[in-house]
PDB file of N, CA, C and O in Angstrom:
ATOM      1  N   UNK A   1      31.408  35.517 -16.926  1.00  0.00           N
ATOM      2  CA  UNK A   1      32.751  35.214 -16.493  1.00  0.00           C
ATOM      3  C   UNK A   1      32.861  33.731 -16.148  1.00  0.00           C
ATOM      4  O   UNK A   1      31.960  33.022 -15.701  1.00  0.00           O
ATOM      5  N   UNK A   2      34.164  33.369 -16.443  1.00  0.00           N
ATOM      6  CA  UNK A   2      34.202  31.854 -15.882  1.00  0.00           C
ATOM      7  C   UNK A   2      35.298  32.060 -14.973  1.00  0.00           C
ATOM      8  O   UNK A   2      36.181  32.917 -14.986  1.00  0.00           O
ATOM      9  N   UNK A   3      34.954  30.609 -13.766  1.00  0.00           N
ATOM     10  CA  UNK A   3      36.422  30.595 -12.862  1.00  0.00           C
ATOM     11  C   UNK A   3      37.198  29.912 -13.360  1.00  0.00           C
ATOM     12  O   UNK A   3      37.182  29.758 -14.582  1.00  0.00           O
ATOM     13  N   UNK A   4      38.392  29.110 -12.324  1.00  0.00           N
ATOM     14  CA  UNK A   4      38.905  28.569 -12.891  1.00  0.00           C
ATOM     15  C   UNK A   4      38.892  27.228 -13.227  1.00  0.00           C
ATOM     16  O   UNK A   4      39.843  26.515 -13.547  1.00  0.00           O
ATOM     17  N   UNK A   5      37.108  26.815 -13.069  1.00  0.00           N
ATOM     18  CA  UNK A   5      36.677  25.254 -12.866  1.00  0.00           C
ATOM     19  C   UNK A   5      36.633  25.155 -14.387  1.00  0.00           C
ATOM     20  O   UNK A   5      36.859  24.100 -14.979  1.00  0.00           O
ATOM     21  N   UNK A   6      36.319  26.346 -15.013  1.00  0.00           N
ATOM     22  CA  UNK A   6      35.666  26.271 -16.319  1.00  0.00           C
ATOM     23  C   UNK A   6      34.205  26.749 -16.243  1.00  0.00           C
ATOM     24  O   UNK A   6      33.565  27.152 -17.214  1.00  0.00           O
ATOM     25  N   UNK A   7      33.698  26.649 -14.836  1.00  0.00           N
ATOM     26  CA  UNK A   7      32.410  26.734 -14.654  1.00  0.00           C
ATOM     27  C   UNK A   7      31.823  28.131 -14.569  1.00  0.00           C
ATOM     28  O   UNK A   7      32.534  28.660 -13.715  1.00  0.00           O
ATOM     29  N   UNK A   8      31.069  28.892 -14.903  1.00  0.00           N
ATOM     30  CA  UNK A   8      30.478  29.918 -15.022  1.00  0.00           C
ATOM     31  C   UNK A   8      29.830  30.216 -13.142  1.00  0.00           C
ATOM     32  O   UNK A   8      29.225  29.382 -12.469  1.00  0.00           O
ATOM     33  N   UNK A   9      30.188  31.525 -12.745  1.00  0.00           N
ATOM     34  CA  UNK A   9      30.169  32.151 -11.724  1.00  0.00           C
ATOM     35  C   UNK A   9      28.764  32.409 -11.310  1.00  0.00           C
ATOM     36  O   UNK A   9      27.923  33.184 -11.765  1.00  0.00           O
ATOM     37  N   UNK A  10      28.731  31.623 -10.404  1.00  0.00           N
ATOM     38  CA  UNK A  10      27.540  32.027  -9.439  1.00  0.00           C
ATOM     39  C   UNK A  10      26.885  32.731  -8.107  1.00  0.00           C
ATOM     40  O   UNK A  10      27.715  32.912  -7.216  1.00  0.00           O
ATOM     41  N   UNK A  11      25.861  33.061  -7.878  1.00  0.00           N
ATOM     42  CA  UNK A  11      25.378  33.902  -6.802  1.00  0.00           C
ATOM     43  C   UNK A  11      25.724  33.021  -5.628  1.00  0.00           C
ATOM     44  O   UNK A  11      25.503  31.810  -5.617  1.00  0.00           O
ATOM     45  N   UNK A  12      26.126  33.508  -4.916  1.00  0.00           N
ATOM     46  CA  UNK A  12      26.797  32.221  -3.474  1.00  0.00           C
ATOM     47  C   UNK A  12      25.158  31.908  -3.092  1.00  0.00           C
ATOM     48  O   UNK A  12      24.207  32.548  -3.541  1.00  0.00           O
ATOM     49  N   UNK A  13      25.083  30.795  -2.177  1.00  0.00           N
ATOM     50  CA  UNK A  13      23.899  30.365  -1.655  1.00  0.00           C
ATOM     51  C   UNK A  13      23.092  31.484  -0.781  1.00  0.00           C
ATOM     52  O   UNK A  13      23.844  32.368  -0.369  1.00  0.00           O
ATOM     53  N   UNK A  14      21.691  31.638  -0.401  1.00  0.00           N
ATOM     54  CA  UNK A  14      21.268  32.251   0.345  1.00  0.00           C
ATOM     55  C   UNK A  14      21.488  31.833   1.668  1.00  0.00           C
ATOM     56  O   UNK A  14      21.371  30.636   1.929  1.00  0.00           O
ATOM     57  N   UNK A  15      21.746  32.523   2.415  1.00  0.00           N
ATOM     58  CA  UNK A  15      22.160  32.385   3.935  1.00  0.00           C
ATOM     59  C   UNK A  15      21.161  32.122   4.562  1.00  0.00           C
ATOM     60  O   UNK A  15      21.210  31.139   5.301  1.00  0.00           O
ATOM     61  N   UNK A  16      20.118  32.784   4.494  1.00  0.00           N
ATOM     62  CA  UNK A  16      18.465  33.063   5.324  1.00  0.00           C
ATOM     63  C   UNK A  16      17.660  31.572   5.059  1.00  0.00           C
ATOM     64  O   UNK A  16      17.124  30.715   5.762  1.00  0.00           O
ATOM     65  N   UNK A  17      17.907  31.799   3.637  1.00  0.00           N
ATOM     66  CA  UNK A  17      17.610  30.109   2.971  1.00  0.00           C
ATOM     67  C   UNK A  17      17.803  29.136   3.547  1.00  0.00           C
ATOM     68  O   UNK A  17      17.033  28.587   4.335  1.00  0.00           O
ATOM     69  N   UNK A  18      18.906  28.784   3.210  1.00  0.00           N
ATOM     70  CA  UNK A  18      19.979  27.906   4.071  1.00  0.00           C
ATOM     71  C   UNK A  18      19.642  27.659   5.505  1.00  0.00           C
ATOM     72  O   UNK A  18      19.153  26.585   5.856  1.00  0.00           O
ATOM     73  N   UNK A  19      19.943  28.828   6.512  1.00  0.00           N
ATOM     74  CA  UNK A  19      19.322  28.448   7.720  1.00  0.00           C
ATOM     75  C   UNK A  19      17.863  27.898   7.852  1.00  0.00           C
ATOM     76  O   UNK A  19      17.567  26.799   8.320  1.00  0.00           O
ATOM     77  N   UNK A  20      17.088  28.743   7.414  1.00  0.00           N
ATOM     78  CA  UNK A  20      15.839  28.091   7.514  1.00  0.00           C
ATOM     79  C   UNK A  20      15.632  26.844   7.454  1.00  0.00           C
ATOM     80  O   UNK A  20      15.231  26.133   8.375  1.00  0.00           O
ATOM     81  N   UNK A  21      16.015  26.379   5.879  1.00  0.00           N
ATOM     82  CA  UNK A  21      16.399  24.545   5.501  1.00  0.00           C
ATOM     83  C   UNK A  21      16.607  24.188   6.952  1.00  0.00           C
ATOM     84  O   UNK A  21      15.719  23.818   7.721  1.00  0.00           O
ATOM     85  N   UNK A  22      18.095  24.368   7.281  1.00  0.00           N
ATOM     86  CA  UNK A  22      18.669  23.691   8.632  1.00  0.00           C
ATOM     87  C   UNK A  22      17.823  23.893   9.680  1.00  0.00           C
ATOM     88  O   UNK A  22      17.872  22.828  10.295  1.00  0.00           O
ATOM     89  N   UNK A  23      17.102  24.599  10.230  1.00  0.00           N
ATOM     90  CA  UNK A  23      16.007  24.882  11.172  1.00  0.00           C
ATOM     91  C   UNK A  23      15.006  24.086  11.265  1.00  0.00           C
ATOM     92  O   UNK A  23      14.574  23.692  12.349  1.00  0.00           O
ATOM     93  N   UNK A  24      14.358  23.648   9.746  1.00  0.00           N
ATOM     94  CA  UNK A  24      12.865  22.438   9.348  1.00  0.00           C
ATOM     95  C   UNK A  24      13.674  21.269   9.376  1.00  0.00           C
ATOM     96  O   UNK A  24      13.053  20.227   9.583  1.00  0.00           O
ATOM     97  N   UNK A  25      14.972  21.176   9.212  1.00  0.00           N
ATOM     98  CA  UNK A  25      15.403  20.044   9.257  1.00  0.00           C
ATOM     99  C   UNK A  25      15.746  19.229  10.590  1.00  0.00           C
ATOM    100  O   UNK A  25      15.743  18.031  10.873  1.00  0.00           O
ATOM    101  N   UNK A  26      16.018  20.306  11.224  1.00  0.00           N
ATOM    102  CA  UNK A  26      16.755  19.991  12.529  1.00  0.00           C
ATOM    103  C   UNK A  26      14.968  20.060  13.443  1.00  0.00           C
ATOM    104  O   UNK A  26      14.994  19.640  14.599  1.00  0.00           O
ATOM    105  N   UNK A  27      13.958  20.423  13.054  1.00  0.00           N
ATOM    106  CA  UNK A  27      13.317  20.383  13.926  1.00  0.00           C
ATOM    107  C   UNK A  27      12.066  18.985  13.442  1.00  0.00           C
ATOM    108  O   UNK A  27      11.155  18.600  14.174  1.00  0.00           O
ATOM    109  N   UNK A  28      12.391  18.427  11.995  1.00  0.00           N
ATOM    110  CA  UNK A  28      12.065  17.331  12.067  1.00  0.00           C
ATOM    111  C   UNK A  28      12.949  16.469  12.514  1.00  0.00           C
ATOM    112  O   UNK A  28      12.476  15.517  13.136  1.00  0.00           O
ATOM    113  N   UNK A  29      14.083  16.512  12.386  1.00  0.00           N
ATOM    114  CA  UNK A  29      14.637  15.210  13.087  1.00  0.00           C
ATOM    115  C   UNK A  29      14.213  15.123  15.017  1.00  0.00           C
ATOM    116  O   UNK A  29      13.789  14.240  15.763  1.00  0.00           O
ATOM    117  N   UNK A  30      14.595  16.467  15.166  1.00  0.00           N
ATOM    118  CA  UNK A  30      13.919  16.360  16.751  1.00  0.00           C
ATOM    119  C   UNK A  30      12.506  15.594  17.213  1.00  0.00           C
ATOM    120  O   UNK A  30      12.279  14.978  18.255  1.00  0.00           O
ATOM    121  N   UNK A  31      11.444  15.908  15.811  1.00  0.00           N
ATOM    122  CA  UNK A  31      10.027  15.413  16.654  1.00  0.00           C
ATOM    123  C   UNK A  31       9.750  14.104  15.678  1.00  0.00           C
ATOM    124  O   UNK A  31       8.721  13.440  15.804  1.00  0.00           O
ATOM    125  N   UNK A  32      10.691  13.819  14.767  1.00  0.00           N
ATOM    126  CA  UNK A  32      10.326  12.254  14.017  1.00  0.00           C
ATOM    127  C   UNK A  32      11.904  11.162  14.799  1.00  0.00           C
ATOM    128  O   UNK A  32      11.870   9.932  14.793  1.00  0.00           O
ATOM    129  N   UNK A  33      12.985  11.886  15.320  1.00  0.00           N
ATOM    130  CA  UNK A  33      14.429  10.762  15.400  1.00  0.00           C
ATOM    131  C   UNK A  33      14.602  10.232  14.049  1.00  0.00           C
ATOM    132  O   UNK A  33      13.986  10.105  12.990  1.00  0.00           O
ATOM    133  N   UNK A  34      15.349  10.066  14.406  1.00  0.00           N
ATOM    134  CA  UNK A  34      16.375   9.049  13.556  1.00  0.00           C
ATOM    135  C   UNK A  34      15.288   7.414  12.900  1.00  0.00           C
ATOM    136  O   UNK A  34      14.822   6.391  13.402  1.00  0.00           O
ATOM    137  N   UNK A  35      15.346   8.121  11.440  1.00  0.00           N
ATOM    138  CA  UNK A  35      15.065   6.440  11.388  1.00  0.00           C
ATOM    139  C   UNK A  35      15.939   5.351  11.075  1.00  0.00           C
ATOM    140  O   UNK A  35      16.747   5.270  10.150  1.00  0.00           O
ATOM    141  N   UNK A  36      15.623   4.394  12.115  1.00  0.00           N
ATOM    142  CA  UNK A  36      16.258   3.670  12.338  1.00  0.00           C
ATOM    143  C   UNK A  36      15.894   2.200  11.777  1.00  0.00           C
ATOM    144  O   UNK A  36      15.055   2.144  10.877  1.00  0.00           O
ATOM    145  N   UNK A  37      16.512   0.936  12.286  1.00  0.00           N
ATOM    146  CA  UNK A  37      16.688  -0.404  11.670  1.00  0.00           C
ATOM    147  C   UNK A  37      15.347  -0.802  11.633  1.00  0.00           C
ATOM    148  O   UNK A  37      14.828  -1.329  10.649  1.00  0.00           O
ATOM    149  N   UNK A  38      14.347  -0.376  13.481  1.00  0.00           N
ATOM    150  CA  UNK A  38      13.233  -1.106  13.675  1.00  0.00           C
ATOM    151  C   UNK A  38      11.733  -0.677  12.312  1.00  0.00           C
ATOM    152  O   UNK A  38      10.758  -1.247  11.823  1.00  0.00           O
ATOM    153  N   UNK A  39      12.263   0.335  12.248  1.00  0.00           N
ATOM    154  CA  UNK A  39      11.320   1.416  11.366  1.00  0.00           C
ATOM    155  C   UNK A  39      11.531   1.223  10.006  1.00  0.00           C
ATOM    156  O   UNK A  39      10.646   1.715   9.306  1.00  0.00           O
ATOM    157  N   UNK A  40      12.774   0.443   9.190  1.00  0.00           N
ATOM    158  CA  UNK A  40      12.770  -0.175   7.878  1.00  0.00           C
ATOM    159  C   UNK A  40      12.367  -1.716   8.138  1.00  0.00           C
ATOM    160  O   UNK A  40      11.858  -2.354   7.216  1.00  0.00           O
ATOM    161  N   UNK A  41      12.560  -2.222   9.204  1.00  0.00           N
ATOM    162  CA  UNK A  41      12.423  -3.719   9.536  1.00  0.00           C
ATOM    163  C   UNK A  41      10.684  -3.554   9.098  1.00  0.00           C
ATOM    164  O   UNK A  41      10.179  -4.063   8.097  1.00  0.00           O
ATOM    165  N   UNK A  42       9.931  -2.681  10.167  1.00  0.00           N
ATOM    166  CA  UNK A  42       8.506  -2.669  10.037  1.00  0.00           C
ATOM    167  C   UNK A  42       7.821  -2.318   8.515  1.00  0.00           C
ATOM    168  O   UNK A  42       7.011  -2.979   7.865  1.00  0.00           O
ATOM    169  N   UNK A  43       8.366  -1.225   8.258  1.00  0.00           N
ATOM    170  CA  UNK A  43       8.228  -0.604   6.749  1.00  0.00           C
ATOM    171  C   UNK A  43       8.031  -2.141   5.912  1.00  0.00           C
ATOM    172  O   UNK A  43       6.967  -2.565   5.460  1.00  0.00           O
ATOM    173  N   UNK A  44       9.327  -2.798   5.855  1.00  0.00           N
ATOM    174  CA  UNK A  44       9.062  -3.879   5.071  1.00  0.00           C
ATOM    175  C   UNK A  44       8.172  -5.047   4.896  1.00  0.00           C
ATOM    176  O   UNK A  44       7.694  -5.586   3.898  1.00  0.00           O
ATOM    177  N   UNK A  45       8.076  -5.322   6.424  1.00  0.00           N
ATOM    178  CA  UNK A  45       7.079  -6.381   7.047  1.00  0.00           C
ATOM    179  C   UNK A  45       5.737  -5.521   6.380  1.00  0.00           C
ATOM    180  O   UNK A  45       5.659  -6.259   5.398  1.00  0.00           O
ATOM    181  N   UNK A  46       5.192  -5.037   6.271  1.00  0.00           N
ATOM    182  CA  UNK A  46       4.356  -3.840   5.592  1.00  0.00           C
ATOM    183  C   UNK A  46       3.737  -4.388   4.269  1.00  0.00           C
ATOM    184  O   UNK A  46       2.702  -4.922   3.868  1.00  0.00           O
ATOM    185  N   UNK A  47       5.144  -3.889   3.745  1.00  0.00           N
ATOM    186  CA  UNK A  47       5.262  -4.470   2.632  1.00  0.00           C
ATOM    187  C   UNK A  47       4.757  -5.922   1.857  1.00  0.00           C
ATOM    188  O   UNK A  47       3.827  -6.119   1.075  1.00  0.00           O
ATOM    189  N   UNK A  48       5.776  -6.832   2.421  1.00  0.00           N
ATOM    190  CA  UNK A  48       5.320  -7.596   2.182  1.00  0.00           C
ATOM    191  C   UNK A  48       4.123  -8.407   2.964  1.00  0.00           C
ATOM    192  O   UNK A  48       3.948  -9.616   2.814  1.00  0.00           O
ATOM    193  N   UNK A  49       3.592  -7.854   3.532  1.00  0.00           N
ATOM    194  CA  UNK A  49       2.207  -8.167   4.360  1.00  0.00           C
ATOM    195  C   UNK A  49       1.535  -8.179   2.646  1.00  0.00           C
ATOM    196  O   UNK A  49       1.303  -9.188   1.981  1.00  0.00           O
ATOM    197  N   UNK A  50       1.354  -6.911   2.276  1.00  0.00           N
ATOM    198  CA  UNK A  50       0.388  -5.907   1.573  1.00  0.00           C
ATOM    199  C   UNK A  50       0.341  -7.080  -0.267  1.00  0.00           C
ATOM    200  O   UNK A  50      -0.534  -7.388  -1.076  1.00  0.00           O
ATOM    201  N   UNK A  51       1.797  -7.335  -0.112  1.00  0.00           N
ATOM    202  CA  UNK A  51       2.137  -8.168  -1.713  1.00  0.00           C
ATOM    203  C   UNK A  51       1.519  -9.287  -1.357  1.00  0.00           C
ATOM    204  O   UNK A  51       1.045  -9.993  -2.247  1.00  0.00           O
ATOM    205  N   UNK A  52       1.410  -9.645  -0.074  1.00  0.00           N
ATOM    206  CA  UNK A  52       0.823 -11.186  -0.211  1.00  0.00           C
ATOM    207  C   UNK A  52      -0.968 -11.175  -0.242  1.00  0.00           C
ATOM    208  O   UNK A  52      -1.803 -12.005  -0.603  1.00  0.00           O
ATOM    209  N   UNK A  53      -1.037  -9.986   0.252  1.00  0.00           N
ATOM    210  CA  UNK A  53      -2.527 -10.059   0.021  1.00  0.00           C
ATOM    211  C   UNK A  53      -3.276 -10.064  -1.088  1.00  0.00           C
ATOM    212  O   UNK A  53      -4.356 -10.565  -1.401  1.00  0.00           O
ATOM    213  N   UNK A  54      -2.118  -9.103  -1.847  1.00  0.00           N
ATOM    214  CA  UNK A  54      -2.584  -9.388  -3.007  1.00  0.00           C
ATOM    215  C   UNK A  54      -2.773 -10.374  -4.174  1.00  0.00           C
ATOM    216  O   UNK A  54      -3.621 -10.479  -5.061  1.00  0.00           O
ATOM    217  N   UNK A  55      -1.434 -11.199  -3.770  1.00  0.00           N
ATOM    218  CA  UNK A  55      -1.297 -12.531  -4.242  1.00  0.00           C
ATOM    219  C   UNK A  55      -1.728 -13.373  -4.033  1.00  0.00           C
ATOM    220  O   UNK A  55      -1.556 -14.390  -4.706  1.00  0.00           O
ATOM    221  N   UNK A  56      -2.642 -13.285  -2.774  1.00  0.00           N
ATOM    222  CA  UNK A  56      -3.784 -14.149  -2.415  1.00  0.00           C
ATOM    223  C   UNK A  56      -5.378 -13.666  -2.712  1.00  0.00           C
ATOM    224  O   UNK A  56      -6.289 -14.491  -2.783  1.00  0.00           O
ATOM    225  N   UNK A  57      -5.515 -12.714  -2.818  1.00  0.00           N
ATOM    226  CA  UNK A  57      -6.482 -12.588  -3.162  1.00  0.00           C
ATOM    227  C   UNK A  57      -6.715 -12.410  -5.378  1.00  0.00           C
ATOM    228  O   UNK A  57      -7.668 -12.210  -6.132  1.00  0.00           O
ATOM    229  N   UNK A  58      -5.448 -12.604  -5.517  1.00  0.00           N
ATOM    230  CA  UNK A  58      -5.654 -12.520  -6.653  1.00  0.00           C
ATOM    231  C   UNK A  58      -6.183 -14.321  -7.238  1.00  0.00           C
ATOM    232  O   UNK A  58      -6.945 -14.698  -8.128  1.00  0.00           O
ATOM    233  N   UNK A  59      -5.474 -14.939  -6.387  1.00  0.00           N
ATOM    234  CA  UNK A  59      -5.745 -16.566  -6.341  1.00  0.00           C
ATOM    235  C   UNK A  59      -6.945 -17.029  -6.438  1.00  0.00           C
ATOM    236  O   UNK A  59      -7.387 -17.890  -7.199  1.00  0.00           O
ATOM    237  N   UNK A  60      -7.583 -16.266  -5.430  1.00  0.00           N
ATOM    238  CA  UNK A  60      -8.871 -16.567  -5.063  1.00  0.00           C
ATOM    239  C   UNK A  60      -9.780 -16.874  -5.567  1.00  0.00           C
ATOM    240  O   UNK A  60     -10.455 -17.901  -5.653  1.00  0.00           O
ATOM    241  N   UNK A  61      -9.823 -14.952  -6.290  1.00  0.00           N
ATOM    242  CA  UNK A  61     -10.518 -14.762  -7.668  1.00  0.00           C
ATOM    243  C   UNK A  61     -10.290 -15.267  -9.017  1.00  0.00           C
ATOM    244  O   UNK A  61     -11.033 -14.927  -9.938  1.00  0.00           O
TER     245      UNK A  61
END
């Protein structure tokens, strides 16, 4: 059967599913927060820590 999207009719989402998802989700955000500005700021500094080492040690050699 099709609706009236054109699109062929589907099994609605699982409910049990669904909650669960929302449950692991909601209970990582509780024990990781929000990432935030300081935590991409660091991530990057990281980063480019890691590129320069390599670019220096590629020099080297």
């Amino acid at each position: 059967m099709i609706d009236d999207h054109g699109k062929p009719f589907s099994s609605p989402a699982d409910p049990h599913g669904a909650k669960a998802n929302f449950d692991t989700n909601e209970k990582k955000l509780h024990s990781h927060g929000v990432s935030g500005l300081w935590r991409q700021i660091t991530n990057l500094l990281i980063l480019v820590g890691v590129i320069a080492a390599i670019i220096l040690l590629s020099r080297i050699f």
